[in-house]
C-alpha positions in Angstrom: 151.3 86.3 126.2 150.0 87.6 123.1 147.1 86.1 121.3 147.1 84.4 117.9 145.9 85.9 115.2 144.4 83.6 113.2 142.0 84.4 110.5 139.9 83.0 107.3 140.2 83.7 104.0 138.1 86.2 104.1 139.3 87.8 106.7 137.0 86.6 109.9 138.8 86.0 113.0 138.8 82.3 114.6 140.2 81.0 118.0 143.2 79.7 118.4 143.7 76.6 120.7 146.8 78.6 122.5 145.1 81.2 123.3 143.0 81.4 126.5 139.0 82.0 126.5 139.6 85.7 127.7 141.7 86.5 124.4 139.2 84.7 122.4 136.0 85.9 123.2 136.2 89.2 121.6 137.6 88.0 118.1 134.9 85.6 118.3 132.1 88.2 119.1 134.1 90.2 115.9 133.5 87.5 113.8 129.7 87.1 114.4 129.2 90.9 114.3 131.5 90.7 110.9 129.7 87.7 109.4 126.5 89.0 110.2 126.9 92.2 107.9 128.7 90.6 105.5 125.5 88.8 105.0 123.2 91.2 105.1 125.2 92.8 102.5 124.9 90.2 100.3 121.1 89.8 101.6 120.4 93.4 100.1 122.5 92.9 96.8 120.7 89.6 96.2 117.2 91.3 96.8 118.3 94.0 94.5 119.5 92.3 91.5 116.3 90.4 92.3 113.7 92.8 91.9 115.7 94.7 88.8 115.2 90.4 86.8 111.6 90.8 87.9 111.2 94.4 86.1 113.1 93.4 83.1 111.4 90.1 82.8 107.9 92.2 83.4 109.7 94.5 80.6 110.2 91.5 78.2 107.0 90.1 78.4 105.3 93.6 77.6 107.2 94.3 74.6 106.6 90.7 73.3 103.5 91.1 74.0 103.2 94.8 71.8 104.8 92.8 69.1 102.6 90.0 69.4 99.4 92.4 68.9 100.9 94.5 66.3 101.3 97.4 69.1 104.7 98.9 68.6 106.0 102.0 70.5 105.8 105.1 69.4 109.4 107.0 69.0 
């Protein structure tokens, strides 16, 4: 008999209540190994796009902070 393949939206698979523990295992092992770098992905994008708001926020305060004290870059 062949498995089900049944699968999330985004793509993960899940088990299937015809198919036997032996057919399941695996996709179920996929599907931790797949969630797992999905979020680490997003872990590293979110870390990213953190630390770029902290420079541009650090950024922002310096230049108001020029204004504020009459300091203005030179170009």
């Amino acid at each position: 008999m062949s498995a089900h393949d049944d699968r999330t939206a985004r793509g993960y698979p899940v088990p299937n209540p015809a198919n036997t523990l032996r057919e399941d295992r695996g996709r179920i092992a996929d599907a931790i190994g797949e969630i797992d770098r999905d979020l680490t992905a997003a872990e590293q994008a979110t870390a990213s796009v953190s630390a770029r708001a902290t420079k541009l926020e650090k950024s922002r305060k310096t230049e108001a902070l020029r204004t504020a004290l009459g300091l203005y870059p030179l170009i």
